[in-house]
Backbone as ProteinMPNN parsed JSONL, in Angstrom:
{"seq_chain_A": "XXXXXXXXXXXXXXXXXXXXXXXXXXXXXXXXXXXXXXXXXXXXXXXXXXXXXXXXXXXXXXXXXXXXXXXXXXXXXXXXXXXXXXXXXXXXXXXXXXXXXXXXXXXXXXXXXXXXXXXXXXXXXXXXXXXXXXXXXXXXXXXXXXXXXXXXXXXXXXXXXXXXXXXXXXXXX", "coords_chain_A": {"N_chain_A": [[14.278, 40.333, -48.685], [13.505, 40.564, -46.055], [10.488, 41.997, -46.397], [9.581, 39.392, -47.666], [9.775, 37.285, -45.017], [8.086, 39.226, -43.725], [5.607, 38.742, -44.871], [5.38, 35.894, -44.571], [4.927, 36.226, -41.456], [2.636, 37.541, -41.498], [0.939, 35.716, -43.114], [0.997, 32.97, -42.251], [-0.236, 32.677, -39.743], [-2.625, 33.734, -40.161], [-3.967, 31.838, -42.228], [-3.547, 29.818, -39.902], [-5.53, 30.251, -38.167], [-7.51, 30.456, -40.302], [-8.168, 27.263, -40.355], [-8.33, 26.43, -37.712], [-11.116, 27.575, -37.469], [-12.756, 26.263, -39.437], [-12.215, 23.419, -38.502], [-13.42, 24.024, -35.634], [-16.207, 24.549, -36.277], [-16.585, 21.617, -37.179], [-16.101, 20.47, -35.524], [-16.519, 21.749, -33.256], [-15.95, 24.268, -30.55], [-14.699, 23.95, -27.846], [-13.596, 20.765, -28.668], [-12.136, 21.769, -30.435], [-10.086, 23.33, -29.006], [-9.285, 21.608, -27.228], [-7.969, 19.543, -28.656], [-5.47, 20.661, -29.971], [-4.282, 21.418, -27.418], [-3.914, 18.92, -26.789], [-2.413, 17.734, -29.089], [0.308, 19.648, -29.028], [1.063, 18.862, -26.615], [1.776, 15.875, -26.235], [3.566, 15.846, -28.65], [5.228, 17.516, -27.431], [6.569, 16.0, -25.627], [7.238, 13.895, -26.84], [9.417, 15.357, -28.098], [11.359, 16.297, -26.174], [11.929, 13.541, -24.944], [13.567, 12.685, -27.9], [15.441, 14.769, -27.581], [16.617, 13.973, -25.155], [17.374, 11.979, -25.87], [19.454, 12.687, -28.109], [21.292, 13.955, -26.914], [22.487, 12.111, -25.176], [23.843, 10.841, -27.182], [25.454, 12.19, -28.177], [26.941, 12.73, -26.063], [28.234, 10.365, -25.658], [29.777, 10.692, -28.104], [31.763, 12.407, -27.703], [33.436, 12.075, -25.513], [34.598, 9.586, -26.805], [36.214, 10.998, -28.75], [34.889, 11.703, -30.907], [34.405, 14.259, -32.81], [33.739, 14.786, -35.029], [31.416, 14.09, -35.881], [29.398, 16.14, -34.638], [28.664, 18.508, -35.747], [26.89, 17.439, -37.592], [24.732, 16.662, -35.397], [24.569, 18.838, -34.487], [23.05, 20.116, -35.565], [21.031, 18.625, -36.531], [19.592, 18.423, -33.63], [19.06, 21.109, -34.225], [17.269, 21.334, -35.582], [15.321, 19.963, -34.247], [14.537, 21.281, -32.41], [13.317, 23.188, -33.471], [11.077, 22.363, -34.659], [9.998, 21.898, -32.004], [9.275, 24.528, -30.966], [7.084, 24.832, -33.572], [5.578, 23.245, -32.231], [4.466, 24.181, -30.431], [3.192, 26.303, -30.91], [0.011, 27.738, -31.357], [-2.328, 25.569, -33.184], [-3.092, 23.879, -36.031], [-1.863, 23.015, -38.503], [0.704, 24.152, -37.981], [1.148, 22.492, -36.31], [1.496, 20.156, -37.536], [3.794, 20.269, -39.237], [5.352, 20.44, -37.141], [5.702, 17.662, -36.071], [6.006, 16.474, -38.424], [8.746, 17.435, -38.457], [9.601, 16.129, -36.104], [10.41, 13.427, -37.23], [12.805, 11.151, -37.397], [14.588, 9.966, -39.68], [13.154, 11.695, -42.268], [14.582, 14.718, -41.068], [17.148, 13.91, -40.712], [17.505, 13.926, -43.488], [16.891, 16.82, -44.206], [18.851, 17.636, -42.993], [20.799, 17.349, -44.789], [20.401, 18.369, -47.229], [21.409, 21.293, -46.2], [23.364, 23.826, -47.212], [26.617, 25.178, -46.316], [27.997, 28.698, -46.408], [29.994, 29.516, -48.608], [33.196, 30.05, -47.788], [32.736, 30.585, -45.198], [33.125, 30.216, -41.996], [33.053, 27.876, -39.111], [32.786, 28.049, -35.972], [33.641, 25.62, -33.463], [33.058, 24.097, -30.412], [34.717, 21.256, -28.894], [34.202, 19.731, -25.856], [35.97, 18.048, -23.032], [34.979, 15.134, -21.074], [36.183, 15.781, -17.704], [36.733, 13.52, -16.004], [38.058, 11.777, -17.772], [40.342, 12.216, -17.823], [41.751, 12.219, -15.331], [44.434, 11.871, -12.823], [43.307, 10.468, -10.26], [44.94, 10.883, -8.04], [45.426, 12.962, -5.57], [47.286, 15.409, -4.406], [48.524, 16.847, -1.532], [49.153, 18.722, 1.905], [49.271, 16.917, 4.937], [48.366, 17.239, 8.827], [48.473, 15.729, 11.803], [46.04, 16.039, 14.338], [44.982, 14.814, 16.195], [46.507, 13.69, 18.598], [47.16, 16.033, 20.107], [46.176, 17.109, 22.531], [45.177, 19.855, 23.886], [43.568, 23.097, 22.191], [45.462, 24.72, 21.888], [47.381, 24.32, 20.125], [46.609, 24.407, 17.421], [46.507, 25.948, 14.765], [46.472, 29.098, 13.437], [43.974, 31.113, 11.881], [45.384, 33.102, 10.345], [47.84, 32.323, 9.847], [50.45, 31.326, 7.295], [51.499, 29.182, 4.951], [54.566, 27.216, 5.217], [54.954, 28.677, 7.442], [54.95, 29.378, 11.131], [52.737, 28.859, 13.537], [50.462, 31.192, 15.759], [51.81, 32.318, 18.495], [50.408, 31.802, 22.074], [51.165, 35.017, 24.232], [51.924, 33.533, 26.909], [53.529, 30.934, 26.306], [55.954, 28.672, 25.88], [58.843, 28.765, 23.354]], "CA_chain_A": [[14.249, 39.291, -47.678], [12.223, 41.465, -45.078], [9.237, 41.524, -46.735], [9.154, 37.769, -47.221], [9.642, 37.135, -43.88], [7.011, 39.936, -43.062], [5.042, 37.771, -45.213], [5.469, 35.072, -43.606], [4.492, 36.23, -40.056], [1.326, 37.867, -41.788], [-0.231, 34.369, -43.917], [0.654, 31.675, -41.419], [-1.361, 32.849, -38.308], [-4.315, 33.808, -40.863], [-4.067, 30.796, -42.579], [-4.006, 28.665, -38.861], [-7.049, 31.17, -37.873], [-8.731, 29.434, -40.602], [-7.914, 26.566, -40.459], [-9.281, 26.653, -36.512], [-12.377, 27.934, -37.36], [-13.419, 25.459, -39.882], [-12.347, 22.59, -36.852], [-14.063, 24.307, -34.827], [-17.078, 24.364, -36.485], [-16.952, 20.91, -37.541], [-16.232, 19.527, -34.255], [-17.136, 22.066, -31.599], [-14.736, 25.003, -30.074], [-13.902, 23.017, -26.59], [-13.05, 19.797, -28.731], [-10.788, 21.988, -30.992], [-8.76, 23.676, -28.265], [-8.279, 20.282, -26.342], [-7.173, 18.847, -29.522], [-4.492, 21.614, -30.151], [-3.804, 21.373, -26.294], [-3.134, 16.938, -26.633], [-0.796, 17.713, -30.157], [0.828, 20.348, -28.176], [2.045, 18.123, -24.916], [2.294, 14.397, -27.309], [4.707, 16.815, -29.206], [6.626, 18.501, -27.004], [7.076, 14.793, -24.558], [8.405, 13.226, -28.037], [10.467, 16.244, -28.423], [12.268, 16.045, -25.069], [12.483, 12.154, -25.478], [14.431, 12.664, -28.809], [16.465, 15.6, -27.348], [17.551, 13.698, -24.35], [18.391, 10.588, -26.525], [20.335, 13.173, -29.313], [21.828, 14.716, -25.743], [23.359, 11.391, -24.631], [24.599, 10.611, -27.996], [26.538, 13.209, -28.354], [28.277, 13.147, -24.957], [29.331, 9.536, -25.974], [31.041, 11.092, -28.729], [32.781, 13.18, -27.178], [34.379, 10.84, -24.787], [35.24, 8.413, -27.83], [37.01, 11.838, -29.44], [34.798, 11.777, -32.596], [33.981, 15.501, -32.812], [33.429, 14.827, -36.788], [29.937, 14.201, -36.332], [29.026, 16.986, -34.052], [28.329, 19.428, -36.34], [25.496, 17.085, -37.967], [23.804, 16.297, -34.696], [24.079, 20.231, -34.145], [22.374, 20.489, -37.187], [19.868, 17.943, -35.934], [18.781, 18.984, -32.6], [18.616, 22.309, -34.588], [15.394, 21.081, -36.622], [14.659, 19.072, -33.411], [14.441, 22.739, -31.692], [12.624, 24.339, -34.042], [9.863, 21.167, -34.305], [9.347, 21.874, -30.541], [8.928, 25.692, -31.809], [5.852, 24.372, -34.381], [4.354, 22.665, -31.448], [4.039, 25.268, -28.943], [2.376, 27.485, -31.448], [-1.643, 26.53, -31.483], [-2.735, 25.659, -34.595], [-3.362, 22.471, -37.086], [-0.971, 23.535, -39.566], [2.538, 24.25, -37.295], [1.61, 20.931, -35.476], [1.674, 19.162, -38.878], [4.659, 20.857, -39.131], [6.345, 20.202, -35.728], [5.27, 16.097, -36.129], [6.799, 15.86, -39.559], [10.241, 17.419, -38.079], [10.196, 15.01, -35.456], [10.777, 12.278, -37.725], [14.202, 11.163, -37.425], [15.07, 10.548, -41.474], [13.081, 13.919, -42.353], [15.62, 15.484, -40.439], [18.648, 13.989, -41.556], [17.467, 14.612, -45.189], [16.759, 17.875, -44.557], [19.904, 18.24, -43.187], [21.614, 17.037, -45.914], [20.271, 19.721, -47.938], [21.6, 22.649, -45.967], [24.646, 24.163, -47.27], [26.911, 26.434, -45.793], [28.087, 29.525, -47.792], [31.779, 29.482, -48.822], [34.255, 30.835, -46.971], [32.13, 30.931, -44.092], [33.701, 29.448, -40.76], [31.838, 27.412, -38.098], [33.864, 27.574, -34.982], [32.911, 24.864, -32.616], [34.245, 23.901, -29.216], [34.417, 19.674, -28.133], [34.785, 19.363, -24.256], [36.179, 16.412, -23.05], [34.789, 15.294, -19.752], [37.318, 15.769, -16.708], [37.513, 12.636, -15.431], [38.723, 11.221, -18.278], [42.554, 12.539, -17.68], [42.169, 12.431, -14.259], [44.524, 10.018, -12.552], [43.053, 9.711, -9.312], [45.497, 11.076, -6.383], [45.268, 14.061, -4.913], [48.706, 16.016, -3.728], [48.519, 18.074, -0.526], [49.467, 18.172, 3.462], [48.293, 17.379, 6.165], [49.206, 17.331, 10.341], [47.622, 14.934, 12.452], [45.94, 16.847, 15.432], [44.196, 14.363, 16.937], [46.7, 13.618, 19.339], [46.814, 17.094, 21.289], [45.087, 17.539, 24.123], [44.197, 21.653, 23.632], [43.225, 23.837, 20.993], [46.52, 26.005, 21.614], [48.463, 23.581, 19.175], [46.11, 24.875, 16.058], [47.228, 27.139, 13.753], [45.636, 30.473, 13.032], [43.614, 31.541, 10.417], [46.138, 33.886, 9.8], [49.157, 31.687, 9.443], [50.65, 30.988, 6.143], [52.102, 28.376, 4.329], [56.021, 27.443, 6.003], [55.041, 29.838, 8.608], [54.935, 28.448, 12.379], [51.768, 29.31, 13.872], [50.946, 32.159, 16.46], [51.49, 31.573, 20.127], [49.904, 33.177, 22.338], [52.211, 34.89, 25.581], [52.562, 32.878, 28.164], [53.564, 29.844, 25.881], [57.586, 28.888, 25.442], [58.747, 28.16, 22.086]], "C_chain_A": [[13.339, 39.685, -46.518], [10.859, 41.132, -45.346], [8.712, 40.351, -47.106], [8.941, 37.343, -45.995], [8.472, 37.741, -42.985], [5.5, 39.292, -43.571], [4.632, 36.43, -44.937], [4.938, 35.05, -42.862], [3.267, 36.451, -40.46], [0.144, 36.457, -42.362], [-0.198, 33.228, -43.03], [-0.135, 31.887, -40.266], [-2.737, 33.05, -39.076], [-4.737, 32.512, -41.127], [-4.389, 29.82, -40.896], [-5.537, 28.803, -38.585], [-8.133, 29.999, -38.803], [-9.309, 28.245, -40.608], [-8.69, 25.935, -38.817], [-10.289, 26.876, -36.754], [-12.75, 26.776, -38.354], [-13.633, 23.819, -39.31], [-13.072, 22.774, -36.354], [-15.355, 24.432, -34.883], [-17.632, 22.929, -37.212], [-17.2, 19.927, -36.287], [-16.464, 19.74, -33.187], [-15.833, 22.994, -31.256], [-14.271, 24.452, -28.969], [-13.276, 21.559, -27.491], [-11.942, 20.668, -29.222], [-9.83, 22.549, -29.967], [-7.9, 22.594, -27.876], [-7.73, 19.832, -27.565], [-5.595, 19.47, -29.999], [-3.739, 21.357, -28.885], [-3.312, 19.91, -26.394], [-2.035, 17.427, -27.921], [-0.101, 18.031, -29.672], [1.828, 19.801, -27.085], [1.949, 17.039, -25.81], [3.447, 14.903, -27.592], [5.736, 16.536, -28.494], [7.394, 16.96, -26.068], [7.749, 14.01, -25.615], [9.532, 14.091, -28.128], [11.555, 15.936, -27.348], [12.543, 14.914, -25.01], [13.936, 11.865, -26.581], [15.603, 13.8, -28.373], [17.07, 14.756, -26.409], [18.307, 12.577, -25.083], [19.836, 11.135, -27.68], [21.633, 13.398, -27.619], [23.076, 13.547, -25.68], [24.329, 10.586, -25.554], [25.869, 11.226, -28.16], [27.739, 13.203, -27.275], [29.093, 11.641, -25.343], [30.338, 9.673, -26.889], [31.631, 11.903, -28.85], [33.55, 12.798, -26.734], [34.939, 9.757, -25.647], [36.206, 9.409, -28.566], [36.561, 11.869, -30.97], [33.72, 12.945, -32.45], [33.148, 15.794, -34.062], [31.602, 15.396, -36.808], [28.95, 14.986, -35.475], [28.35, 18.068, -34.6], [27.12, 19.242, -37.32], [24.505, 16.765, -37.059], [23.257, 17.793, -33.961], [23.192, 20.435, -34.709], [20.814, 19.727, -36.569], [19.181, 18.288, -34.942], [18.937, 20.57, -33.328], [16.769, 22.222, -35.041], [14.449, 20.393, -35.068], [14.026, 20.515, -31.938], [13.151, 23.101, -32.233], [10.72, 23.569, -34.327], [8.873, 21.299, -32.799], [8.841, 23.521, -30.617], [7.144, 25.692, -32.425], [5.418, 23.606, -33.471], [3.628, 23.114, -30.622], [3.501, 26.238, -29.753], [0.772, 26.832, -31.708], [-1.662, 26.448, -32.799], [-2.5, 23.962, -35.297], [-1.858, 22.778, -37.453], [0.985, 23.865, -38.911], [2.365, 23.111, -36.935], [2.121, 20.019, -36.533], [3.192, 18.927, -39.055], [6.111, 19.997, -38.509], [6.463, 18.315, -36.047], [6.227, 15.89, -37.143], [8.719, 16.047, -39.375], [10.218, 16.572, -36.931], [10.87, 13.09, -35.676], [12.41, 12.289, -38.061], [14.672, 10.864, -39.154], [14.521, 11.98, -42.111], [13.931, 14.525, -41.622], [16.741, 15.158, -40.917], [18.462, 14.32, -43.056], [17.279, 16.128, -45.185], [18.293, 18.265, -44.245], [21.029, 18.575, -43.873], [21.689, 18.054, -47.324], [20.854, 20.658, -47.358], [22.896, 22.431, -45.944], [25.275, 25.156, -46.495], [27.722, 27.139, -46.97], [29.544, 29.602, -47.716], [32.098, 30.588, -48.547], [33.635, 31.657, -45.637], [32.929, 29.649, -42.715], [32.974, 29.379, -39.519], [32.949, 27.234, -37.077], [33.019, 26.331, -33.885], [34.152, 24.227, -31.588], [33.935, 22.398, -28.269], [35.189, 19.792, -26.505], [34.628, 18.133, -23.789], [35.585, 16.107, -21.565], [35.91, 14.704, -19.0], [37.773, 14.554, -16.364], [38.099, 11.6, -15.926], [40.196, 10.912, -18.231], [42.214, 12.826, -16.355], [42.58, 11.214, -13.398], [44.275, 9.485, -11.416], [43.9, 10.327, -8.03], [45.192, 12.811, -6.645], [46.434, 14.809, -4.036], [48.001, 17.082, -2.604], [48.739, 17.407, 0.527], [48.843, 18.245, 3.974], [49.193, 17.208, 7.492], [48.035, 16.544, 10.889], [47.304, 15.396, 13.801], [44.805, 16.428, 16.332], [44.489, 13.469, 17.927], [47.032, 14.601, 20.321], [45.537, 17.254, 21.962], [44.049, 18.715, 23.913], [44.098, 22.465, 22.517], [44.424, 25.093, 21.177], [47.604, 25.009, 20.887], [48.048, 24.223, 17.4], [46.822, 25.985, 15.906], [46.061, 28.22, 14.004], [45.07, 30.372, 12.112], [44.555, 32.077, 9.625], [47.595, 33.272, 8.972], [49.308, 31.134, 7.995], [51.48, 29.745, 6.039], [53.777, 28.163, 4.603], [55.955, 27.76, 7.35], [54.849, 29.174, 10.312], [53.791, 29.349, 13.066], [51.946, 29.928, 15.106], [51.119, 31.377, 17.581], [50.973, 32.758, 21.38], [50.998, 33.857, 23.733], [52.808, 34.527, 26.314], [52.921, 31.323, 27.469], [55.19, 29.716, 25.379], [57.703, 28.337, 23.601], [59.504, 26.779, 21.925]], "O_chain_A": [[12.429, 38.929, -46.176], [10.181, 40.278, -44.775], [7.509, 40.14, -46.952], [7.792, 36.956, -45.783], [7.973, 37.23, -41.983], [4.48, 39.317, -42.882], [3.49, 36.017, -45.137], [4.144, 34.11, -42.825], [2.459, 35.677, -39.946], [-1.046, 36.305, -42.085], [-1.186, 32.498, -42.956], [-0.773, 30.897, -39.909], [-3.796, 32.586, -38.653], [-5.659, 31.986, -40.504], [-5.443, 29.19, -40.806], [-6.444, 27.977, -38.684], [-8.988, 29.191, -38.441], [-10.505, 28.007, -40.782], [-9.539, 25.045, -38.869], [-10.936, 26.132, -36.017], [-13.346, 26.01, -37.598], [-14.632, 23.119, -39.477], [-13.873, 21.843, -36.275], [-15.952, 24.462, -33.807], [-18.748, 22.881, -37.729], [-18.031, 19.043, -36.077], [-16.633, 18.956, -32.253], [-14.73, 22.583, -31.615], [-13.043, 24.413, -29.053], [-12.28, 21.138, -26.902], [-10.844, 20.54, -28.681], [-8.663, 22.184, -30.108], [-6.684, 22.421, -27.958], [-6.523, 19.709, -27.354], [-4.691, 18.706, -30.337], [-2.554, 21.065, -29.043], [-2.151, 19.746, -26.018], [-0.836, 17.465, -27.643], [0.718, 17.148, -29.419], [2.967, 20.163, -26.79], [2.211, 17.69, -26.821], [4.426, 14.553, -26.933], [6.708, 15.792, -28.627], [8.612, 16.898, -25.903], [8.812, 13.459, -25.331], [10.643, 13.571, -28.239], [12.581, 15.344, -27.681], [13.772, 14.848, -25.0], [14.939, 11.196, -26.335], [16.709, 13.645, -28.89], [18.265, 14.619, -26.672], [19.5, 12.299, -24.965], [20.814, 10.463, -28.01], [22.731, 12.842, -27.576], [24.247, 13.78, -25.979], [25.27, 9.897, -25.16], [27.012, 10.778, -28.247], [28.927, 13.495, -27.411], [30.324, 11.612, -25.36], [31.445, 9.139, -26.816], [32.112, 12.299, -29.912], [34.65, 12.956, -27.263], [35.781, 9.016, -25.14], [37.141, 8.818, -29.106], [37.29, 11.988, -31.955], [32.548, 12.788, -32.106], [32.251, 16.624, -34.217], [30.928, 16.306, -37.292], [27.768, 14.644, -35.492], [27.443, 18.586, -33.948], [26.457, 20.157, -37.809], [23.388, 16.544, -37.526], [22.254, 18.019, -33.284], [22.334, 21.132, -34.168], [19.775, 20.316, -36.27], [18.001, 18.53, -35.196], [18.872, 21.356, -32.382], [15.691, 22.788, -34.856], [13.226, 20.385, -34.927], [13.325, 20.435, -30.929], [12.117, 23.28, -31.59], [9.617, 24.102, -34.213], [7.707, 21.0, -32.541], [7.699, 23.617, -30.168], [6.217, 26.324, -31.918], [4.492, 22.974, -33.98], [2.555, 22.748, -30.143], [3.298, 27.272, -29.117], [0.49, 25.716, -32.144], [-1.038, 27.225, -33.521], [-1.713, 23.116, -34.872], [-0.898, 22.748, -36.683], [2.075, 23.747, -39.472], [3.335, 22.377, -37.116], [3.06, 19.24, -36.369], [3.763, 17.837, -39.043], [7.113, 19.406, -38.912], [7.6, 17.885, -36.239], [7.227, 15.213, -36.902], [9.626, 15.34, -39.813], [11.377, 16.171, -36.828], [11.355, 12.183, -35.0], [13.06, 13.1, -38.721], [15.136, 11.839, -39.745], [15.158, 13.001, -42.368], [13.512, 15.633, -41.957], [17.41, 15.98, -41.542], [19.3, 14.958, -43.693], [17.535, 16.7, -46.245], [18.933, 19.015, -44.982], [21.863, 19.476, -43.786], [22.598, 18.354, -48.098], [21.037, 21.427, -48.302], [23.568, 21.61, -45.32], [24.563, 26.017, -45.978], [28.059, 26.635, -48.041], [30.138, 29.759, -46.649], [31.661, 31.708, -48.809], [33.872, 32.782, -45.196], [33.101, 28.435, -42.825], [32.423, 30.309, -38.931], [33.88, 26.446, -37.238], [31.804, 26.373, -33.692], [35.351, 23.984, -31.72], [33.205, 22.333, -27.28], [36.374, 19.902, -26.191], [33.702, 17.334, -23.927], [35.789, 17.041, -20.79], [36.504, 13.659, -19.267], [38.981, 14.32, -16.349], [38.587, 10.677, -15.274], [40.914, 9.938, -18.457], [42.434, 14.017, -16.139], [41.964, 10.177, -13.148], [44.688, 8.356, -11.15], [43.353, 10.172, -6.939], [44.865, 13.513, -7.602], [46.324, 14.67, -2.818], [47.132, 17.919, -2.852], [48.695, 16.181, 0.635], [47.914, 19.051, 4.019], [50.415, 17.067, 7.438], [46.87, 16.671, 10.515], [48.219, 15.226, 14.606], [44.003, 17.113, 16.967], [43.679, 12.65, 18.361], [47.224, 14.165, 21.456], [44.333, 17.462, 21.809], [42.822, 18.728, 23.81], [45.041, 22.213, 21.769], [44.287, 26.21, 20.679], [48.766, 25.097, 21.284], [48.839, 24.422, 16.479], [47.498, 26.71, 16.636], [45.016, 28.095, 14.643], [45.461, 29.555, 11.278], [44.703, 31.749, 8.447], [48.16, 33.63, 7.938], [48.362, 30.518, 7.504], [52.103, 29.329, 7.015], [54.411, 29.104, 4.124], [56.658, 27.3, 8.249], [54.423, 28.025, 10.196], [53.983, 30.564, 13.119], [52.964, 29.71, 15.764], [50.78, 30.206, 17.755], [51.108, 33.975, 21.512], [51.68, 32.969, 24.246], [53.959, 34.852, 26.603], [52.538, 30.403, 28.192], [55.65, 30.541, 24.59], [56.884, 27.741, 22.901], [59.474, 26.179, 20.85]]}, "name": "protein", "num_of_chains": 1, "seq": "XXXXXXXXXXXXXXXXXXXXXXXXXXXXXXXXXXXXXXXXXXXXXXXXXXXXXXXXXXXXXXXXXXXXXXXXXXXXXXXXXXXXXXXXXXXXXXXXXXXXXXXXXXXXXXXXXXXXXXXXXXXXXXXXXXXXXXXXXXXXXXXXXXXXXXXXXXXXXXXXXXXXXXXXXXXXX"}
């Protein structure tokens, strides 16, 4: 598995390399960068488009309590990750790449292919947002101290909870 992978890192950057240079000599080395540089940002502004739209999907179903399908839109903004990945790398060949995972059915079909390996466990954690169960009041005291006159009616910092605040000497109780 190593040496595939080391394989990997070694033929796709050669392969882009060439793939650049024969661009580049068909159309000029300043057109090919800018052209790498426009796939590049098109890309990545579709990418963040489709992430914020997967984003706000998801929180609606959370708040509806359907967790079910969480674990396929994980799955989804996974490829929708890795698309933004193949765009930020220069090259023809990853953009191709990155473009074809931004297509929303290529993605669910691919996801549909990936298995997980038995007796493997995916923990995952649905948070509900707060103000769903929240019913609105607010418990605690207060003292109304905006009919004394002087600032020797306040409490202390120090004073606790029950406790009758300090006084200072010359003050009766």
């Amino acid at each position: 598995m190593g040496c595939l992978i080391f394989l990997i890192l070694i033929t796709i950057p050669v392969a882009e390399l060439a793939v650049l240079i024969e661009v580049g000599d068909a159309i000029g080395a300043f057109q090919t960068v800018a052209v790498c540089m426009l796939t590049a940002a098109v890309g990545l502004v579709i990418v963040r488009a489709q992430g914020l739209d997967m984003l706000r999907t998801a929180q609606a179903q959370i708040d509806q309590g359907a967790t079910e399908a969480l674990a396929k839109d994980a799955l989804n903004g996974l490829f929708l990750l890795l698309a933004a990945v193949f765009l930020m790398i220069p090259g023809f060949m990853t953009d191709g790449v990155g473009f074809l995972l931004l297509v929303p059915p290529l993605r669910r079909s691919l996801a549909s292919h990936v298995h997980f390996v038995p007796g493997s466990v995916v923990h995952y954690r649905a948070w509900t947002s707060r103000t769903t169960h929240h019913s609105g009041d607010i418990d605690g005291e207060y003292r109304d101290v905006s009919q004394s006159g002087t600032d020797d009616d306040r409490p202390s910092l120090s004073a606790h909870k029950g406790s009758e605040p300090e006084k200072s000497e010359g003050e009766e109780p």
